[in-house]
Backbone as CSV, one residue per row, in Angstrom:
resi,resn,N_x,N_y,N_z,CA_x,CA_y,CA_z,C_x,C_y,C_z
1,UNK,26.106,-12.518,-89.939,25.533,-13.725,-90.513,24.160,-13.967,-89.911
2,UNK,22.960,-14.132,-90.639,22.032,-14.150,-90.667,21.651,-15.739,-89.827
3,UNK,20.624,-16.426,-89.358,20.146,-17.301,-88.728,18.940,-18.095,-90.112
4,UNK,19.055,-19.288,-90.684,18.106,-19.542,-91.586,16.714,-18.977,-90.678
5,UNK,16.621,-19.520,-89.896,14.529,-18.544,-89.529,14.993,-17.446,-90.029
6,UNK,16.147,-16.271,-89.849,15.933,-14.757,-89.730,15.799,-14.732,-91.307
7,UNK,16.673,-15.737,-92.504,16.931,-15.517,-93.406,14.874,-15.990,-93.922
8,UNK,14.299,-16.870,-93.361,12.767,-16.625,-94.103,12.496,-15.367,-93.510
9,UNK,11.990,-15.586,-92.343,11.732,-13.995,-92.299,12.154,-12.691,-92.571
10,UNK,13.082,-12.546,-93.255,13.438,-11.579,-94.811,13.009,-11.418,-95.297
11,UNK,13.508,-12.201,-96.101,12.548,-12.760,-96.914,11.289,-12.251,-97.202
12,UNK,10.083,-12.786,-96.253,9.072,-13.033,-96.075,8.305,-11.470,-95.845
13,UNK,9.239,-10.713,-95.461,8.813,-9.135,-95.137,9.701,-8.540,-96.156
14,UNK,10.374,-8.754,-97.124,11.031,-8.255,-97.927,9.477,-7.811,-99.223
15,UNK,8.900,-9.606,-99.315,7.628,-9.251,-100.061,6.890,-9.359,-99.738
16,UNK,6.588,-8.308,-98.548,5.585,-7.438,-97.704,4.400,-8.559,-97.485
17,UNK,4.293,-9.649,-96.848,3.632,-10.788,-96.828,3.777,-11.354,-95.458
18,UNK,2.250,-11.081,-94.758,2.461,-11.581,-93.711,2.607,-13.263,-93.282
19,UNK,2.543,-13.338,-91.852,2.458,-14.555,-91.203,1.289,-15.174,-91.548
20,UNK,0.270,-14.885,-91.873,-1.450,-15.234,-92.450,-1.359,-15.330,-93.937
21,UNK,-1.177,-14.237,-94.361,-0.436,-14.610,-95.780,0.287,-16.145,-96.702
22,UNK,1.138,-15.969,-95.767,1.881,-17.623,-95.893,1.614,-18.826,-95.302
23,UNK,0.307,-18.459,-94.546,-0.162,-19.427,-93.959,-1.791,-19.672,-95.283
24,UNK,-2.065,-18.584,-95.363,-3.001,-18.887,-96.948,-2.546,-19.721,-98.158
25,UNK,-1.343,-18.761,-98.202,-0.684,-19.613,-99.838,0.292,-20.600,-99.760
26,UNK,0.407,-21.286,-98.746,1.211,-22.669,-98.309,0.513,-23.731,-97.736
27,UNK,-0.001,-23.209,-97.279,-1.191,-24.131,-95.779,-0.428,-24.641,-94.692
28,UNK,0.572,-23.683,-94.246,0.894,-23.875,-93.261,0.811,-23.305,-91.706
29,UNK,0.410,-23.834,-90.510,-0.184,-22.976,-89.533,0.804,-22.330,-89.253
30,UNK,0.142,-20.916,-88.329,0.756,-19.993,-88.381,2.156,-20.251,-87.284
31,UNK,1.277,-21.400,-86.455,2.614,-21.264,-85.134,3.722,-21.818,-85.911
32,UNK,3.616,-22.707,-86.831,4.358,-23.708,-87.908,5.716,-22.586,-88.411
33,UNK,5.009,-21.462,-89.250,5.926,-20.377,-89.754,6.843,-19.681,-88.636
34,UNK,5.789,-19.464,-87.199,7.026,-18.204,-86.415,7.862,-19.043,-86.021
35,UNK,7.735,-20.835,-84.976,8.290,-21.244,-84.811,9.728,-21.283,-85.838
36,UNK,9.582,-21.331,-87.389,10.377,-21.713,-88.370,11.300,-20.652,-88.431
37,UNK,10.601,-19.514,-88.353,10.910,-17.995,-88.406,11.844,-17.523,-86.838
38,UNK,11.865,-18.698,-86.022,12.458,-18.454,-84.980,13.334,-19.620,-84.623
39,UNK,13.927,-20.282,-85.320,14.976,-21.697,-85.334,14.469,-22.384,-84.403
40,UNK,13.286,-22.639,-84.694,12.286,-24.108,-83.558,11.827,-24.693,-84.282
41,UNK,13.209,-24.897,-85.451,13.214,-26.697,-86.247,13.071,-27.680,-85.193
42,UNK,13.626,-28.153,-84.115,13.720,-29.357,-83.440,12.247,-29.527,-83.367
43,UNK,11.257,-28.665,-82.835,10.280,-29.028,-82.713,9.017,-29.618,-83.725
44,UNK,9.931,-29.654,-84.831,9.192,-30.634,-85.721,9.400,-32.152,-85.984
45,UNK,8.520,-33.149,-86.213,9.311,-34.439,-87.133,9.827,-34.117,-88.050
46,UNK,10.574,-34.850,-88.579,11.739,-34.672,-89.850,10.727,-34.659,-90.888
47,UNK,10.036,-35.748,-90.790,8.974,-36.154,-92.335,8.632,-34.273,-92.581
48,UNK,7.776,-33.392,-91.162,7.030,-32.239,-91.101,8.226,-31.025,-92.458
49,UNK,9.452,-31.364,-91.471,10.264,-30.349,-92.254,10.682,-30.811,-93.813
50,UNK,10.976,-32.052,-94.530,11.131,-32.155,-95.598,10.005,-31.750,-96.392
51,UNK,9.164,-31.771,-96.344,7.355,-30.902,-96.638,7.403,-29.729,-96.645
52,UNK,7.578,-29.124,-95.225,7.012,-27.589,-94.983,7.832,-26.807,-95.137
53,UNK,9.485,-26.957,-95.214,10.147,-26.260,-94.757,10.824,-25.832,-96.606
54,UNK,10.546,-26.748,-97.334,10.926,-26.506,-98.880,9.420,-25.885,-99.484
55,UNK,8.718,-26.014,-99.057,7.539,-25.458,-99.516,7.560,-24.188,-99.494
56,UNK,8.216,-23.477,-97.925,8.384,-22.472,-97.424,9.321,-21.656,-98.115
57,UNK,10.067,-22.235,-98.533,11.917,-21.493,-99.350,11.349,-21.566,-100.764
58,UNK,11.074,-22.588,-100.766,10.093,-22.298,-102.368,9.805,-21.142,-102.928
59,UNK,8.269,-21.059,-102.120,7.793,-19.837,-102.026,8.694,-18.779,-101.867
60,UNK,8.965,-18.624,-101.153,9.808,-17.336,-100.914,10.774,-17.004,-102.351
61,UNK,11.123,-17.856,-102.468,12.400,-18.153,-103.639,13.910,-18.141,-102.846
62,UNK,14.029,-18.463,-102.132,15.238,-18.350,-100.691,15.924,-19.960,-101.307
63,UNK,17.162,-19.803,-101.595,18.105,-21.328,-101.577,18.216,-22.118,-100.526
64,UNK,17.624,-23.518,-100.844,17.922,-24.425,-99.608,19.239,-24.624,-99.109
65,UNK,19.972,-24.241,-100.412,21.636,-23.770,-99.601,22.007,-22.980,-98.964
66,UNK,21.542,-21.806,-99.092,22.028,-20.899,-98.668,21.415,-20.879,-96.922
67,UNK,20.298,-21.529,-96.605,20.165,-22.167,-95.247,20.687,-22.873,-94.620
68,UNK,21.563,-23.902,-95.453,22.085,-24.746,-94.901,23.833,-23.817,-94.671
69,UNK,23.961,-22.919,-94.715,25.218,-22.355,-94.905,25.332,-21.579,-93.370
């Protein structure tokens, strides 16, 4: 069973797209993604993650369920 960060970062290298990459076509900083990419949710405000963190699965096309699972 996969870790939601491990499951973006799949993802995210599945369609060969870096950390700069998704920091271009989201606008999100880069520490923003590895942190995310490394389950250092706590270290956001809540408001940060209802924003960045669906923006992020969005993109990707990744289920907000299947994170929450």
């Amino acid at each position: 069973m996969y870790t939601p960060g491990t499951l973006l970062r799949l993802a995210r290298e599945e369609r060969r797209l870096t950390v700069s990459d998704m920091k271009y076509f989201i606008r999100i900083r880069e520490s923003a993604i590895i942190a995310m990419e490394n389950d250092r949710f706590e270290s956001f405000p809540a408001e940060y993650m209802r924003v960045f963190l669906p923006a992020y699965t969005d993109f990707l096309g990744v289920s907000h369920y299947k994170l929450a699972e």
